[in-house]
N, C-alpha and C positions, 0 to 999 in steps of 0.2 A: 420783631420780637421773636423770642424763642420760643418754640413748641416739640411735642413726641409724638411722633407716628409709630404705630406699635405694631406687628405682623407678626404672627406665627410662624419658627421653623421647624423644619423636620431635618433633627438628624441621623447618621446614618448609625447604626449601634457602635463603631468604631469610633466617630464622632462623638456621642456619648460618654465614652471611657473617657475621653481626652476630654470633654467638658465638667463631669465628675471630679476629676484629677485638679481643674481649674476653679472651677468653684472653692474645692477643699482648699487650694496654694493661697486664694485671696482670702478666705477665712482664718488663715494661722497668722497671715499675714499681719491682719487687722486685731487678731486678737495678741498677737505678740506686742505690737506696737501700743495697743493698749494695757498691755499688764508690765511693759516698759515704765509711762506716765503712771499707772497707779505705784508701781514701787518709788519713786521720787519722793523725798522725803519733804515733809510742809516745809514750806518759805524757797523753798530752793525752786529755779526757774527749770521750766518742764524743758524737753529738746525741741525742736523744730519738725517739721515736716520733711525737711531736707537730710537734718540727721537720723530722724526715725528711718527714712525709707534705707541710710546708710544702714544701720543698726540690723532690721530685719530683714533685709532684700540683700543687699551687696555682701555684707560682709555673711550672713548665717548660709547664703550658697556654699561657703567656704569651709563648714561645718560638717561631720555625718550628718547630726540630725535633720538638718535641713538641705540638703544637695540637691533633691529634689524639685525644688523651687527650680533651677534651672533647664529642668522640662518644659517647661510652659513660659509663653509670653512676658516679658517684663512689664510693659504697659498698662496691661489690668492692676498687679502688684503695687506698681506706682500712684494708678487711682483710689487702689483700696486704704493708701492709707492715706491720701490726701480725701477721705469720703471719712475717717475717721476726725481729721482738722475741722471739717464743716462739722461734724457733730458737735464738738466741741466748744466750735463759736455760736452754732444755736444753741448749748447748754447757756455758758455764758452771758450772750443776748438775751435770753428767756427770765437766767435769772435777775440782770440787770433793768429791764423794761423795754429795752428797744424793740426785743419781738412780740410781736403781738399773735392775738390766741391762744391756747393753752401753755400752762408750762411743759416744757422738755426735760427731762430728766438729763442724770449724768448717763454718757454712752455706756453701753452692757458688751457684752462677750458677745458673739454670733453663735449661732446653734446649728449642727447639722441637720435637720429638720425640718427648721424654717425655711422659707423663700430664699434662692440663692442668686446672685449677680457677679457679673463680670462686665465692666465697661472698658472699651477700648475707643483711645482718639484717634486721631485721622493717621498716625503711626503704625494705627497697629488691626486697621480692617482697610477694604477699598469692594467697591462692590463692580464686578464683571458679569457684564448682561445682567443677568435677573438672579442670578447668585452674588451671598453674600461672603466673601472671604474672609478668614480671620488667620490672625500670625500663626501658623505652628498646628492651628487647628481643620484648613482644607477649607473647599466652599461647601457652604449648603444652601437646601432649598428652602427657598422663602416663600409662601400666598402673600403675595402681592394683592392685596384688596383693595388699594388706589396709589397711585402715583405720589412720589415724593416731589414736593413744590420745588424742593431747591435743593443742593449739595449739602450732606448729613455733615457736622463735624464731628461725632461721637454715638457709637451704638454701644447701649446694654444688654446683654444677653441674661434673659431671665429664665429662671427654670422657677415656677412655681409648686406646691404641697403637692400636686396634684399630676405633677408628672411632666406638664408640658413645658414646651421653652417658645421662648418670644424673641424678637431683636427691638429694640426701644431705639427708634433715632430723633437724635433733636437735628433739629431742621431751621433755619431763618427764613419769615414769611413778614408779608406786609399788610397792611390796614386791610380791611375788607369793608368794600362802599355797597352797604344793602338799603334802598328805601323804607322807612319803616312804614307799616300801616296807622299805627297808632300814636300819638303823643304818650302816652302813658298807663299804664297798669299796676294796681294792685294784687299783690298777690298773699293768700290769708293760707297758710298750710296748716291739711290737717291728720285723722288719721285715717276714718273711716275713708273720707275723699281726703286724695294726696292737697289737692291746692284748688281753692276756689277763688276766680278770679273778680275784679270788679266788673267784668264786663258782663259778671251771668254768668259764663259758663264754668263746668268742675271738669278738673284733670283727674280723672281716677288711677290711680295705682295700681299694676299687676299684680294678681293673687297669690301670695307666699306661703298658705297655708299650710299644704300637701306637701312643699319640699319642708316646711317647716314641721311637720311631723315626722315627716322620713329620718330628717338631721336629726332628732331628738330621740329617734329611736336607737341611731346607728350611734350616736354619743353616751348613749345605758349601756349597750352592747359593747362599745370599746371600754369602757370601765372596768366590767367585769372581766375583762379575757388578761391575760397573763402577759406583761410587761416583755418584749425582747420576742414573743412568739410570731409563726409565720401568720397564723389568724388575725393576731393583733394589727399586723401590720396590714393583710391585706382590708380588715377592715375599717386602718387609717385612710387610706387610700381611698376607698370610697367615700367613707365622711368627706374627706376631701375635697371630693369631686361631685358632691353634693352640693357641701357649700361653694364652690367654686360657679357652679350656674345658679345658686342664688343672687350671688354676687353680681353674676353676668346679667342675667334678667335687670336688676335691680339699674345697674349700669347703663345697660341699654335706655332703658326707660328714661332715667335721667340725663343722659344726651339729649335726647332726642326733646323732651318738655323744655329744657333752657334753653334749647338752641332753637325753638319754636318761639319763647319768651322774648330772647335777646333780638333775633331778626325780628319781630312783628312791631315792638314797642321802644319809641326814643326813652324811655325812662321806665324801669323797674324797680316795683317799690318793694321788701320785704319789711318783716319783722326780727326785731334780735329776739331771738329764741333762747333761752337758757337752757341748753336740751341736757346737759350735763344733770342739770337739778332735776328736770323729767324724770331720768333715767330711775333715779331713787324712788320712784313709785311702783313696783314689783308689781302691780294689776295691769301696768301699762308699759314697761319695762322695756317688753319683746314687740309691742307692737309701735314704739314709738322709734327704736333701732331699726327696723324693718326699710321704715319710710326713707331716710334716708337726707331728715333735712340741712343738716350741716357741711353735705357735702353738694347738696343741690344750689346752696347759695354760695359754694365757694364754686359751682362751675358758672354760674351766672357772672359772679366778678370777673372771674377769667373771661368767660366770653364778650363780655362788654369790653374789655383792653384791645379784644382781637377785630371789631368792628366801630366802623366811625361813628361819631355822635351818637356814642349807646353809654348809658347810664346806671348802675346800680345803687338805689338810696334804702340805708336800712334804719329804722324808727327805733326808738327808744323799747324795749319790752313794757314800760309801762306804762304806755299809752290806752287808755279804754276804751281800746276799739269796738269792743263789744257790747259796751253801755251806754253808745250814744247813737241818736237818730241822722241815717249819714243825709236824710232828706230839710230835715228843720234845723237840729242840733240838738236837739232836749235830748237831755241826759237823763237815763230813768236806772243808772244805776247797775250795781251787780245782780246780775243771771245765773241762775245752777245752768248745770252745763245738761242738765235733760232737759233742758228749754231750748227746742233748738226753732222755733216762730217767734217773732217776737211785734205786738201791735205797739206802735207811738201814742200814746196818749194826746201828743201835743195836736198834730197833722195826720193821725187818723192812717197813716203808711203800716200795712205791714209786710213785714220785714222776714227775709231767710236768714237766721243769728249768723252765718258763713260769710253770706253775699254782703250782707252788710257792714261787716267786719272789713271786709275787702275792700269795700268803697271811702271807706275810713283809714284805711292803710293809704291808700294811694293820694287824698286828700292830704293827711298829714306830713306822707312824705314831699308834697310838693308846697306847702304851708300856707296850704286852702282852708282849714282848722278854724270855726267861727269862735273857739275858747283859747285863748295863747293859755291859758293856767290849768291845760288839762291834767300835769303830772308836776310834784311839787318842785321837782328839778330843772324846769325847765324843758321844753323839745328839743331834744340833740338829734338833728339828723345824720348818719355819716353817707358821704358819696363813694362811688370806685367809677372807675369804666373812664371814656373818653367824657370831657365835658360838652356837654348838650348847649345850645341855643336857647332851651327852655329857661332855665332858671334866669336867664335876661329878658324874657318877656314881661311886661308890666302885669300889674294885680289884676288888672281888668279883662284884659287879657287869656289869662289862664284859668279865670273864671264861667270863661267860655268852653274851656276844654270838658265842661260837664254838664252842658247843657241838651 
């Protein structure tokens, strides 16, 4: 399978110019190719990828306005606008149904601004010693902060808001055989605790407060200053670089929890979260973006494809995990969310409203569930990851897994 190893470079201020220069070449590029397809008039069939890249790469070298293209690498040019064709077919797929997750919009313009890239394939870099060479643009120096597994076929060079530049290499790697500790885990995400698990223990979350005041001060501050000014800008630049180690904290953290998750347990259970719909709660707004859980269960998926016999199963959102006793099964019903104890009536268990929750997740992810009629649609599980031996164990079986 494929993966990106990502390492920070430093180039030389010289290097710089010429990366500036590259970045701006793949952006005209893509935005030419793009305001090509939008002038196409309805019913008439768009051009190819092969023509576009004729249209604004071959021939507009041959132009004043564009001659310039001919300073820098052809190879990025030819990605940027084959990175425009994939846009397109996730527009497409998105809106037809084959992709799944949110929808994708129709592709926009690029902005000088934004985050900037250049890919180059096995054409157009080769790496000597511990420098990274690229066509046209010299070597630099990389932090090497681990060992590439295998021969890169393609590196990105990114320059982010904030100034700095990375090289992105995809890499081909193979299964990873880890014993797991555990059969199985629930896992209940929340805000105040990131995620509490079936087994007892809470994962708490890094504290975002203080950068989250800083950023909100320094985002009042760039409103008011003057459009185009040197203030302005250097106080983009920090904002920046503010949220840019939010980010990174936030990153880190969630490496580090799923990749604890996926190595320790053959089967990890979440919930579908409608965090979309969250969002529209302004009291919770900021603190439920923070956390970070949409993209904590999309590195879960990913990390269970990358390990053997690892599993990710996600429940229905409406499952009531929180209204039923995960020791007897009595159901005692909806809870205000300031109840966070909650005593069983039936069996006399009291209960942590989180931990409990979590035992109930992982129960119904594995279709241990004493009610099949908890939700009127039915239980729909869905899986990802490599398939497990578990779900071939008999009922009786797996009923030991809770004992």
């Amino acid at each position: 399978m494929k993966v990106r190893y990502q390492y920070r470079i430093y180039p030389t201020p010289q290097q710089v110019k010429g990366l500036n220069q590259l970045f701006g070449c793949c952006r005209v590029v893509y935005n030419d190719a793009l305001a090509i397809v939008r002038s196409v008039p309805q019913g008439e069939k768009w051009p190819s990828n092969a023509e576009l890249q004729k249209l604004v790469i071959t021939q507009a070298k041959k132009t004043a306005e564009r001659e310039w293209l001919a300073d820098v690498s052809a190879v990025p040019l030819q990605q940027s606008v084959q990175d425009l064709g994939a846009a397109f077919k996730n527009f497409f797929e998105s809106r037809s149904g084959k992709r799944k997750g949110s929808k994708v919009g129709f592709p926009r313009f690029k902005k000088k601004l934004n985050q900037q890239s250049a890919r180059f394939v096995r054409t157009g870099f080769s790496l000597k010693g511990n420098k990274l060479e690229l066509a046209k643009l010299g070597r630099f120096k990389v932090k090497w902060s681990r060992p590439l597994p295998s021969e890169p076929s393609s590196v990105t060079i990114i320059r982010n808001t904030a100034g700095q530049y990375h090289a992105s290499f995809v890499v081909e790697i193979g299964p990873i055989n880890i014993e797991p500790l555990r059969p199985s885990i629930g896992v209940d995400l929340g805000i105040k605790t990131f995620a509490f698990l079936s087994t007892g223990d809470r994962v708490e979350s890094p504290g975002y407060n203080r950068l989250d005041r800083k950023t909100r001060r320094f985002q009042r501050k760039l409103a008011r200053q003057v459009k185009g000014s040197k203030r302005r800008a250097k106080t983009r630049l920090r904002l920046a670089k503010l949220k840019l180690k939010t980010a990174n904290i936030r990153k880190d953290f969630l490496h580090k929890t799923t990749t604890q998750l996926i190595h320790e347990n053959q089967v990890v259970v979440l919930e579908d979260l409608a965090v979309k719909n969250m969002l529209g709660n302004r009291k919770l707004a900021r603190a439920i973006s923070e956390q970070g859980w949409g993209t904590a269960r999309t590195m879960c998926e990913a990390k269970a494809n990358m390990v053997n016999d690892r599993e990710v199963r996600i429940i229905s959102r409406w499952e009531p995990t929180s209204q039923i006793c995960s020791d007897c099964g009595f159901r005692w019903g909806k809870v205000a969310l300031s109840v966070r104890s909650i005593l069983c009536v039936s069996c006399g268990t009291e209960h942590d409203r989180d931990g409990n929750a979590a035992k109930n997740i992982e129960k119904s992810g594995l279709g241990l569930t004493q009610d099949s009629k908890w939700t009127k649609n039915g239980r729909k599980t869905r899986m990802s990851g490599n398939p497990t031996a578990l779900s071939s164990q008999p009922y009786s079986e797996q009923l030991g897994l809770f004992a």
